[in-house]
ZAZA-327556 format. One record per residue (C-alpha): x, y, z. Coordinates in steps of 0.25 Angstrom, whole numbers, plus 5000, padded with zeros to 4 digits. Each point is the difference from the previous one (the first is absolute). Layout:
residues N
PT   px   py   pz
PT    X    Y    Z
...
***
This chain:
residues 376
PT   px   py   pz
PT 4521 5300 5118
PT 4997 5006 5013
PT 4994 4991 5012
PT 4985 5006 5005
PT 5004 4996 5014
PT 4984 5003 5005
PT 4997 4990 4989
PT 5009 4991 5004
PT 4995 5000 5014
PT 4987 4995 4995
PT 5006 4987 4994
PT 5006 4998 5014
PT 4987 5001 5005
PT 4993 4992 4990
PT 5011 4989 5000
PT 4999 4999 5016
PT 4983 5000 4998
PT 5000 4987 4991
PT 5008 4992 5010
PT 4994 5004 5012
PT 4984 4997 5005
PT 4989 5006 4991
PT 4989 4995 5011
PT 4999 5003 5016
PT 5005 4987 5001
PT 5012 4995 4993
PT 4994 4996 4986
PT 5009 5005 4988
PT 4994 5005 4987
PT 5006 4987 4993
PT 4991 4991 5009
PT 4987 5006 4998
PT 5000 5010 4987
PT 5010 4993 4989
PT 4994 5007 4988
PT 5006 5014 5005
PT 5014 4994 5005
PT 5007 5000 4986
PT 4996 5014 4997
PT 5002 5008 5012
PT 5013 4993 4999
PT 5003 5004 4986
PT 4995 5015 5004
PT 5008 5001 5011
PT 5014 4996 4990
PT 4993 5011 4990
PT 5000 5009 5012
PT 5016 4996 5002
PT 5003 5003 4986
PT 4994 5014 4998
PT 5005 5005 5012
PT 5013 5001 4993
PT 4997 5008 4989
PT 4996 5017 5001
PT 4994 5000 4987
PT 4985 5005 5000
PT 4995 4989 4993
PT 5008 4991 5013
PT 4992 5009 5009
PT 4988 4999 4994
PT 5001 4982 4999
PT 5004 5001 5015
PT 4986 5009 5004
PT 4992 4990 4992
PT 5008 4987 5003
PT 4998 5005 5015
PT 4985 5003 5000
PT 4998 4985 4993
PT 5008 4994 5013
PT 4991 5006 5009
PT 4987 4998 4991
PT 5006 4985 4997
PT 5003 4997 5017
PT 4986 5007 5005
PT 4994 4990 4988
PT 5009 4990 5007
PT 4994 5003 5013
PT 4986 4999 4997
PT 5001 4986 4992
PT 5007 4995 5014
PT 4986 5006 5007
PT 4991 4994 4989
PT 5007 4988 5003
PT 4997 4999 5015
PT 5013 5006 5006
PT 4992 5013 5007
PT 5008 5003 5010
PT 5007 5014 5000
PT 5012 5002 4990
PT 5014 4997 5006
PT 5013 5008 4998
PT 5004 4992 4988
PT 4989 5006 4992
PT 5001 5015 5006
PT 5015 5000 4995
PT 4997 4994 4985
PT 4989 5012 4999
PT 5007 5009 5005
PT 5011 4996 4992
PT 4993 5004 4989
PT 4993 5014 5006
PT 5017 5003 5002
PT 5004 4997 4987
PT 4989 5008 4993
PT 5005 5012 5010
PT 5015 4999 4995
PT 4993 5000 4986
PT 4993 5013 5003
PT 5012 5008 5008
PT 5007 4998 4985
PT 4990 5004 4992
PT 4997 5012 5008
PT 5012 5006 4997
PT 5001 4998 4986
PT 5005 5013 4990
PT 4996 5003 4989
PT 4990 5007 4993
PT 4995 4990 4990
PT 4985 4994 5000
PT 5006 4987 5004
PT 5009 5006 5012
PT 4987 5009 5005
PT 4990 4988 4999
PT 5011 4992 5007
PT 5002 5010 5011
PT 4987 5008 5002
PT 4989 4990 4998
PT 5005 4986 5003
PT 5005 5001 5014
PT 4986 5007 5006
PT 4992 4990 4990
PT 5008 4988 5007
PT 4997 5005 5015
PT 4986 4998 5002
PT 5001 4987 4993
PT 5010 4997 5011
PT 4993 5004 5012
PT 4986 4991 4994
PT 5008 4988 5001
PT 5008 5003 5012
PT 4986 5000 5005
PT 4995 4990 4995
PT 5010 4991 5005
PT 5000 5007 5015
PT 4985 4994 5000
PT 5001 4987 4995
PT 5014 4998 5008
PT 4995 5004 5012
PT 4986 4993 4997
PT 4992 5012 5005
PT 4986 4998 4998
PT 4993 5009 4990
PT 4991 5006 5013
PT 5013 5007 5005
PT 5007 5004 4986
PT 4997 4997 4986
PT 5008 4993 4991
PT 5002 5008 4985
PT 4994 4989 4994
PT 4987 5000 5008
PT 5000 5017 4998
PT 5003 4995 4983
PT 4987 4989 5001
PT 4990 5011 5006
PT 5007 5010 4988
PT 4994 4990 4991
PT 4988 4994 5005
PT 4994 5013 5005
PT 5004 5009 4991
PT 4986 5004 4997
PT 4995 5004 5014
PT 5014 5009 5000
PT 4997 5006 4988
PT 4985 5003 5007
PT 5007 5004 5013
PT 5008 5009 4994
PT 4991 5008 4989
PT 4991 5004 5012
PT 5013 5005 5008
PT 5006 5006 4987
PT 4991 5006 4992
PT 4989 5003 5010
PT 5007 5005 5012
PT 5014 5002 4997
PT 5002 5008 4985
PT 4985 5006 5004
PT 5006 5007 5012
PT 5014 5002 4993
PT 4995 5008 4989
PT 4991 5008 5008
PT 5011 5003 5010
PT 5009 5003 4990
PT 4992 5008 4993
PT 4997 5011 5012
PT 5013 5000 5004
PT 5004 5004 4987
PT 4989 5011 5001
PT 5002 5004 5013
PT 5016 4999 4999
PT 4998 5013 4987
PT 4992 5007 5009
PT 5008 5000 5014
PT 5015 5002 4990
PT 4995 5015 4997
PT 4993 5004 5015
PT 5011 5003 5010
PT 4989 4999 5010
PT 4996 4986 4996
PT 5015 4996 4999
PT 5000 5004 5016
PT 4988 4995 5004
PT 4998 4988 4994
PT 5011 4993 4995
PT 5005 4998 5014
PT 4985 4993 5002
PT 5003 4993 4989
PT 5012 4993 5005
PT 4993 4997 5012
PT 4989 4992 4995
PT 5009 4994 4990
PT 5007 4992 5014
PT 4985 4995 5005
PT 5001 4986 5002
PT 4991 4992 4990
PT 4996 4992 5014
PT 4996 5012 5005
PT 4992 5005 4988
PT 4993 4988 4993
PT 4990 4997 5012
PT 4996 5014 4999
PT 4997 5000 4985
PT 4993 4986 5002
PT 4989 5006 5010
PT 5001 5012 4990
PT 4996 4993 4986
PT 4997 4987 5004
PT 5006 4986 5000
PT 5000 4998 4984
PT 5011 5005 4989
PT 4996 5016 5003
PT 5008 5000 5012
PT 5012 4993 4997
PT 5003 5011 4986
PT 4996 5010 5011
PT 5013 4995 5005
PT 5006 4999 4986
PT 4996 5015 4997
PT 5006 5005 5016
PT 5013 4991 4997
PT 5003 5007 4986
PT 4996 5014 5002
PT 5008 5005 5009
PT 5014 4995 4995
PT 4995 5005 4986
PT 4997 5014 5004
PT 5013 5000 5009
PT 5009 4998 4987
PT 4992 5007 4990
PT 5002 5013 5009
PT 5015 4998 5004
PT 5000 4996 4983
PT 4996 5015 4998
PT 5005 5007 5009
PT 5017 4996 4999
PT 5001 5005 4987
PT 5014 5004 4995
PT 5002 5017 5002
PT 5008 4999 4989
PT 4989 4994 4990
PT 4989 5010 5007
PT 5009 5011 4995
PT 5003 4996 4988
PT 4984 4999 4995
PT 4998 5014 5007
PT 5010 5005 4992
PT 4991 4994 4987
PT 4991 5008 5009
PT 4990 4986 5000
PT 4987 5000 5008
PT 4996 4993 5011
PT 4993 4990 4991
PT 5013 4998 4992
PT 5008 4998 5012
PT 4990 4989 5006
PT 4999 4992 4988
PT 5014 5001 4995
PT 5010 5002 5013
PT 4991 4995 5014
PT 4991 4988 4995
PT 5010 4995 4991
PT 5010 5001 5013
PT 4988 4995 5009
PT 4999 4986 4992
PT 5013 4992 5006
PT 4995 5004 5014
PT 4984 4996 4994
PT 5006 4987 4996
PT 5007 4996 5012
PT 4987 5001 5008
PT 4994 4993 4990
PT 5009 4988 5003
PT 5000 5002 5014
PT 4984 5000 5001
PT 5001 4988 4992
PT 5004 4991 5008
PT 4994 5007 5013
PT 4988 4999 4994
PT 4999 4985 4999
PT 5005 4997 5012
PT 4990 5011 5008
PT 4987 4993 4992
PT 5006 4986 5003
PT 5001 5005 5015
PT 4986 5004 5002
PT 4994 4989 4993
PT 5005 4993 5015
PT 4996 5013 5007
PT 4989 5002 4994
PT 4991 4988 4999
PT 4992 4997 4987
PT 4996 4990 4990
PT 5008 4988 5000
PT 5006 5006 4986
PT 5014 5008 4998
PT 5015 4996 5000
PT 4998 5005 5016
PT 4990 4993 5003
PT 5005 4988 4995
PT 5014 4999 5006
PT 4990 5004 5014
PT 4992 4987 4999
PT 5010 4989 4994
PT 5011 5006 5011
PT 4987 4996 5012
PT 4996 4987 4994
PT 5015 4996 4998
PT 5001 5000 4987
PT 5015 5007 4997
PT 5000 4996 4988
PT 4989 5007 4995
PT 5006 5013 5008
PT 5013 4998 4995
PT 4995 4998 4983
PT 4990 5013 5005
PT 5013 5007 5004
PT 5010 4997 4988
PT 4987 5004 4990
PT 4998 5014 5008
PT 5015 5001 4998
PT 4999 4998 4985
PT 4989 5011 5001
PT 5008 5010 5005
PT 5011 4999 4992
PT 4994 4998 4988
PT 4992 5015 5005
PT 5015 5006 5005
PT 5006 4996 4984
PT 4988 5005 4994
PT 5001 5014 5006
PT 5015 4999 4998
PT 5000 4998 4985
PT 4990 5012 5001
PT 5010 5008 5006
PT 5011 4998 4992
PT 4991 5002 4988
PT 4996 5013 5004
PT 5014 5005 5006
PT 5009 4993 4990
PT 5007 5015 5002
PT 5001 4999 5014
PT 5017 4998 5005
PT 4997 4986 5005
PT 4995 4993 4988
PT 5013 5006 4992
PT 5010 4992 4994
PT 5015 5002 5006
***
């Protein structure tokens, strides 16, 4: 056995948090919640008893045990409020939650230093620890807005953004096929698209490698504050100018990459096929464009995700119909509805990264080769 002393350190917090004041007051959780004082104190002997073994499966039991403490004392907290005790959360529960929150974090140093090479070792290691974090800060924030009774005007509570999620689900999924599909993959693939063209032509002219690439660079930096007002006067307040924005946003980090793609090629491998005396055709299609699809891809990731965010942008800059993920977290964030602007936020999010993975499985689909997606 070997003691997990930050493990341990949640227990004292935990043990201190039940015999102190869970109210603003000096109301205990014995006095107003009695269902949740037996568990959180058979938890908190759980928590005691896997701090003392290093075993993974020990690791493992003290993150789980430690996210139910937390989960089992903000459930606690809310049965107190439901029962009439609304003033703000005193010290006694901060310490039981955080308790918890501590314990899970002694949980996680250990697991992320596991060795091994097994299936087991790697899930342990690899996927449990960043699977666990975000589920940590929700309810960290969760209980930093009931504790501190913040009213939903200010900030949000997870569970309001989780009830819009759900009921609303429908006017999302409406919101967001307009900013998708109209605006943001219509602009991204016509960007894309003459940036890959324009990229195969500039590559092979010197004088357009001078001339233009440094314009390139240039308009690649022009704010998108700057640039969707313009293309609003210019096509109009609907979904043309917002994938005029889509198209600017994507083209020139496509047709910077495809050029820099074509152009590093290794003097070694240009030798070699003009030794096979290979034509300029060969050496396109077998040495420079296969060279050129990392550097493609990476713009394609990049663009991805600037994209959104420029067409979520000037949906506020550029005022249209009240429909779009921008237009959206524009109205519920004036009328004060942050909950509605946060559940708008957390599904754009999703968007993205769904769009990011997409163009990421692509890549290692069609680059399998490449040095970065070999196995050591």
């Amino acid at each position: 056995m070997k003691l997990n002393v930050v493990a341990l350190l949640g227990v004292l917090l935990g043990l201190a948090g039940m015999l102190g004041p869970w109210s603003s007051g000096t109301l205990g959780l014995n006095e107003a919640a009695a269902w949740e004082w037996v568990p959180l104190w058979a938890l908190i002997a759980l928590w005691l008893l896997a701090s003392f073994f290093k075993r993974p499966w020990a690791h493992v039991l003290s993150l789980t045990l430690g996210l139910a403490g937390s989960l089992v004392a903000l459930l606690a907290f809310k049965s107190m409020l439901a029962a009439g005790h609304a003033g703000p959360a005193g010290w006694g529960f901060w310490c039981t939650f955080g308790g918890g929150l501590v314990v899970t974090v002694g949980a996680l140093t250990k697991l992320s230093v596991l060795q091994g090479t097994d299936r087991v070792t790697r899930l342990l290691r690899d996927f449990l620890p960043p699977a666990t974090v975000p589920f940590m800060l929700f309810l960290a924030w969760e209980a930093v807005t009931e504790g501190m009774r913040i009213p939903m005007a200010f900030f949000p509570r997870v569970s309001d953004v989780y009830q819009v999620l759900i009921s609303s689900y429908d006017v999302l999924i409406a919101d967001s096929a307009r900013t998708v599909f109209k605006q943001v993959l219509s602009g991204y693939v016509i960007g894309v698209s003459a940036g890959v063209f324009v990229g195969l032509v500039v590559a092979f002219s010197l004088f357009l490698r001078r001339g233009f690439l440094p314009l390139a660079t240039a308009f690649s930096a022009i704010p998108i504050v700057g640039l969707a007002p313009v293309l609003g006067r210019a096509f109009g307040v609907d979904w043309e100018s917002k994938a005029a924005v889509a198209v600017i946003v994507s083209f020139f980090p496509v047709v910077i990459n495809v050029v820099q793609g074509l152009i590093t090629i290794d003097p070694l491998k240009l030798d070699l096929m003009r030794s096979y005396a290979a034509g300029r055709k060969h050496v396109l299609f077998k040495l420079r464009l296969p060279n050129a699809l990392p550097y493609l891809f990476n713009a394609l990731k990049i663009a991805s995700i600037i994209v959104l965010i420029s067409v979520i942008v000037s949906e506020f800059l550029i005022p249209g119909p009240p429909q779009g993920l921008g237009q959206r977290i524009s109205l519920s964030a004036r009328s004060g509805r942050y909950d509605v602007t946060f559940a708008t936020i957390a599904f754009a999010s999703a968007i993205g990264i769904v769009f990011y993975n997409v163009i990421a499985l692509l890549e290692r689909l069609l680059t399998s080769w490449h040095s970065s997606f070999r196995q050591k």
